[in-house]
N, C-alpha and C positions, 0 to 999 in steps of 0.2 A: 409414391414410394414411402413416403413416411407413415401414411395411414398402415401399408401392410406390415412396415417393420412394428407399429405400434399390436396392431391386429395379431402378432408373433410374441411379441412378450407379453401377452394378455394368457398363452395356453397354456395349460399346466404340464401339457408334457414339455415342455424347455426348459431344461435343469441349469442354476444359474450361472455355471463357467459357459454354456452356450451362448445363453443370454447376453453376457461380456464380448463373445466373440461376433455375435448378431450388432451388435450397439459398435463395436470399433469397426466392422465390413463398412458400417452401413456410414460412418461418420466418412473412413476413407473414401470413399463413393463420389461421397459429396465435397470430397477435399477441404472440412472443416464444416463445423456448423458455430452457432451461436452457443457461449459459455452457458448461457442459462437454459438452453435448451438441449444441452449435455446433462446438466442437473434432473431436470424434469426425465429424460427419457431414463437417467438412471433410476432415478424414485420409484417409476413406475415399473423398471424391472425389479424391483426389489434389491439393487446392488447396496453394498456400502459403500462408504463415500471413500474411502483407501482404496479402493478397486478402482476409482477413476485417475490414479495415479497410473497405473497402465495406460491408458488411452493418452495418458498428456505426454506420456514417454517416448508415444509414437514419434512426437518433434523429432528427437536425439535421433532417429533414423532416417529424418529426411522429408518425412511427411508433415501435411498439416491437420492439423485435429481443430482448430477454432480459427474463426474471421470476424471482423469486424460487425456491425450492422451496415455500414457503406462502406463496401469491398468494391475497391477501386481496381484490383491486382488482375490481372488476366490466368487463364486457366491455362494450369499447363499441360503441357501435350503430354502422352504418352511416350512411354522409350520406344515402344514397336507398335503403331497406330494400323488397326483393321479396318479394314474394309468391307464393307454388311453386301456382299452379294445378292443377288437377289432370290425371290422364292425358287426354292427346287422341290421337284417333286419327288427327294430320294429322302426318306427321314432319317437316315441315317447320316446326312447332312446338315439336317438340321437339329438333330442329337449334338451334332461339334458346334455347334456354332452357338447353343445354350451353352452346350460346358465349358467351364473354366480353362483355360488352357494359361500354361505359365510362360512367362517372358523366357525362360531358359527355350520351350520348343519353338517360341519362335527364330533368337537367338539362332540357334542350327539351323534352321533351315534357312536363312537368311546367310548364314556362314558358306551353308554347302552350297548354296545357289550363287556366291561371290559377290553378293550383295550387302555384304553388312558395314554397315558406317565405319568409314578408317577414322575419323574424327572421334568417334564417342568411346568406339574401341582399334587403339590406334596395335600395330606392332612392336615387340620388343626389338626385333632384330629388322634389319634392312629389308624389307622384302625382296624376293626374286624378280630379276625381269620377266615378266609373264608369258614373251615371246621367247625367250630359251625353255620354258616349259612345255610349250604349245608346239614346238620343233620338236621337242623330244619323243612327244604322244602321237605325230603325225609322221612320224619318220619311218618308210616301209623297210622293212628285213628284206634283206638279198634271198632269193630263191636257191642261192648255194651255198648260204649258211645250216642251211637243214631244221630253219626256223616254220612252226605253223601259223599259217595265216589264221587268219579272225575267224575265216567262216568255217575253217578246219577243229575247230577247240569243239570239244565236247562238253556237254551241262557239270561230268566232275570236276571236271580240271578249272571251269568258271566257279568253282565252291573252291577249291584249294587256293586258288589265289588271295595273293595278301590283297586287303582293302587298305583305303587311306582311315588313319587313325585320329582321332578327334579327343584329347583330353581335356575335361573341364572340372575344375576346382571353384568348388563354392566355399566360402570362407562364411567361417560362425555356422556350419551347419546346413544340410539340404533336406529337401520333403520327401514324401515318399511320390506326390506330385510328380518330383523334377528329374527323380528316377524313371518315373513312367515313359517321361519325354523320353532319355534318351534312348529304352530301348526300343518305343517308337520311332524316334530317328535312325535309330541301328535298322532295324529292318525294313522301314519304306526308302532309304536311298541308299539301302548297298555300304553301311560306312561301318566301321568299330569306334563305337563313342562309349569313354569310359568317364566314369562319375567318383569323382576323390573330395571328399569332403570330411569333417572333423568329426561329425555325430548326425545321425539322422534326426529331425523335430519334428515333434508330435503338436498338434494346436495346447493341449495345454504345458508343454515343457516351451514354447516359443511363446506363450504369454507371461509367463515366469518369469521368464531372460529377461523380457521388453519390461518387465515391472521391480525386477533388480537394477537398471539402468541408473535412478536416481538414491540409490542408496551409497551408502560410506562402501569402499571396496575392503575396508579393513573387515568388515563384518559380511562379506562375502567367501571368503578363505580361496580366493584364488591361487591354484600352484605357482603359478608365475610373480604373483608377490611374497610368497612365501620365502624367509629365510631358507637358504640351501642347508638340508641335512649334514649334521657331524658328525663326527665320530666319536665316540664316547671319550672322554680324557685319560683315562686308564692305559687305552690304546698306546699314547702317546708316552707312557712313564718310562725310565728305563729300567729292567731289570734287577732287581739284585741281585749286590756281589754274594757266592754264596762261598764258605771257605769249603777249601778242601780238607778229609776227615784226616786226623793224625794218623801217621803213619807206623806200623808197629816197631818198634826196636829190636834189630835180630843181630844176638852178639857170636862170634866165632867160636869154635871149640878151643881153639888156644887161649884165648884172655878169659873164656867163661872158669870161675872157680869152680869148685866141689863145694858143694855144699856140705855144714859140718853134723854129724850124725847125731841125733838126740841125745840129749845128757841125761842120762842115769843118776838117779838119787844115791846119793854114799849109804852104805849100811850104816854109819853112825848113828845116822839122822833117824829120830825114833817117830813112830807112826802113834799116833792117837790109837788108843785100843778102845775100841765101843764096848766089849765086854769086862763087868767089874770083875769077873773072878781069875783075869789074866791080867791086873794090871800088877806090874810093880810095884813092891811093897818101899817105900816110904822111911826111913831110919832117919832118927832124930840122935843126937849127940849133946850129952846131960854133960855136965862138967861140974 
């Protein structure tokens, strides 16, 4: 195993975020390797050495990325452990059994089959006694209800009927993976399984995440720690008073006077004469 991961980051077609994601598959695999032989296989991809700050962040999720030289610890099991069938000769059996398949589809089919661990994943609510259920589904219709029997339904009316529903919520995000599952589940057992999650992840938007894990959260700008938005301070001022405009004065015809008629200049009163040959001749008195 480790020769062919080596024999992989020797070719030049693996571009170096593959590289990262080939180096942390392959560390997972082995549920830890040696710290110095994390160095080396990095070197050799050509990573930098901040890059290996993702793999060590894997911890924070639960996984191990390093062990000891004498690892004492036992291996731990799988959540949904397979079982290797034997050879068939259908290869389209043996296409599933190379491919990846995710803990979610086994999850469902292990739910729909009523096999899934009450301990690991326990109920919120009481479950039902299973014999009131089992009464329910085996309980024949009287022949004078005007009810159809089983073998009476026709192939539409088996499509019109409601299925049982299956909601599952993946928290931080699902694959496009785990969507596959369920509408592979939807249609090999007859069910509606619907898929609610936050965002869908891409491998490099999900080695992002896992490599923000050990950074300060204040230089992350998470909504959720973000100060709540206010409202401008303006908003909050009051008004001003504005006066109201004077009002015009309207007086009555009885107290309004008359007004007095222009004054006319007295004929005494003599005008400046512009012209010298009309002015007033001037007499002086000799004694």
């Amino acid at each position: 195993m480790t020769d062919q991961v080596v024999r992989l980051l020797d070719e030049d077609d693996i571009i170096l975020p593959d590289r990262l994601r080939l180096l942390a598959l392959y560390i997972l695999f082995r549920d830890g390797i040696l710290p110095a032989d994390t160095s080396k296989l990095m070197a050799h991809a050509g990573l930098q050495p901040q890059e290996g700050e993702v793999i060590r962040n894997f911890t924070m999720l639960g996984a191990r990325t390093a062990r000891p030289l004498k690892d004492t610890s036992t291996t731990r099991q799988p959540l949904f452990p397979q079982a290797i069938p034997g050879r068939s000769l259908n290869p389209e059996e043996d296409y599933s059994l190379s491919r990846f398949q995710t803990a979610l589809k086994q999850l469902l089919d292990e739910h729909c089959r009523g096999s899934l661990n009450q301990e690991t994943f326990p109920f919120t609510k009481p479950q039902l006694d299973p014999s009131e259920g089992l009464a329910s589904e085996t309980a024949q219709a009287s022949l004078r209800s005007g009810a159809k029997p089983t073998w009476a339904r026709t192939r539409t009316t088996n499509m019109n009927e409601p299925r049982q529903r299956v909601i599952v919520f993946m928290a931080g995000g699902a694959t496009y993976s785990e969507s596959r599952a369920c509408y592979e589940t939807t249609k090999e057992l007859n069910k509606d399984v619907y898929l609610l999650t936050s965002h869908m992840l891409t491998p490099g938007l999900f080695l992002r995440q896992v490599g923000d894990l050990s950074m300060d959260k204040r230089k992350l700008g998470i909504p959720a720690e973000q100060p709540k938005p206010q409202a401008p301070a303006h908003l909050f001022e009051p008004e001003p008073m504005i006066a109201p405009p004077p009002q015009p004065v309207v007086q009555s015809q009885s107290t309004q006077q008359p007004s007095a008629p222009p004054q006319l200049q007295s004929h005494h009163q003599s005008l400046p004469c512009r012209n010298p040959q009309y002015q007033t001749p001037h007499y002086r008195h000799h004694t």
